[in-house]
C-alpha positions, 0 to 999 in steps of 0.5 A, a space after each residue: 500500500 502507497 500510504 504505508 510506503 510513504 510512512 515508513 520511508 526514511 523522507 517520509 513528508 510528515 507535513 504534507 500527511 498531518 494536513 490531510 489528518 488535520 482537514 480529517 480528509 475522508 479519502 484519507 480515512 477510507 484509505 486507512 479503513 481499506 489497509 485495515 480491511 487487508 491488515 486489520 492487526 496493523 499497529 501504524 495503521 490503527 495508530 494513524 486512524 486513532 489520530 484521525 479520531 482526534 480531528 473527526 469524531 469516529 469514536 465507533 468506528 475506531 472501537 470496532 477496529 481495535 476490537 476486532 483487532 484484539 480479537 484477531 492478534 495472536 502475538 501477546 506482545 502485540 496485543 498489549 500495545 495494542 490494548 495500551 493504544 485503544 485504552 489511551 485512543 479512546 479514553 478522552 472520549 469517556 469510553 472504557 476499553 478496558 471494560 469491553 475488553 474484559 467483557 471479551 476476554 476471560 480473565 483465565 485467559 492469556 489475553 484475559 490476564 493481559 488485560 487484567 494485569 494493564 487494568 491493575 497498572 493503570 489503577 497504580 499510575 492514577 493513584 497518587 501520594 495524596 489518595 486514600 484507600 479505603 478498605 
């Protein structure tokens, strides 16, 4: 794919492709829609449509992807950075990844665990010196 091609060259034109993402230009968005229709589990290509989302509000359409991406990865370290990148995509607009993620996932699964184990770390970062546990 051209897209992916220019991206990943050595003298990509950054400039050039953040305006196309900046104007949330709809042949863009189709054409990061058509590469993960043939790559649904490409990491660069579920990156650039999170950051298509924060000019274009495709809040559903970015859910799906990461879900069915989820789903399909087989690599476990993928599939954390993966999880890692829907949470943080997704997470502004008030949608709780994790949530379908567990809903998805048994926690006696490898992904399961996986997504446990993201959950519990992200409770540890949110925690400060200054919070209270109540027990």
């Amino acid at each position: 794919m051209a897209y992916l091609e220019e991206r990943e060259s050595e003298n990509t034109n950054y400039p050039l492709i953040r305006k196309y993402f900046k104007k949330a230009d709809p042949h863009l968005k189709n054409l990061l829609l058509f590469g993960l229709d043939q790559s649904p589990t490409s990491m660069n290509l579920l990156s650039d449509l999170a950051y298509f989302h924060e000019f274009s509000n495709i809040l559903g359409e970015l859910a799906k992807r990461f879900i069915s991406a989820c789903r399909q990865e087989s690599d476990i370290v993928n599939f954390s950075e993966m999880i890692q990148e829907f949470y943080y995509s997704t997470e502004p607009d008030g949608y709780d990844a994790l949530f379908q993620l567990k809903e998805l996932f048994p926690s006696d699964t490898e992904k399961g665990k996986n997504v446990e184990f993201f959950s519990t770390e992200l409770i540890k970062q949110k925690e400060g010196p200054d919070d209270i546990k109540f027990y």
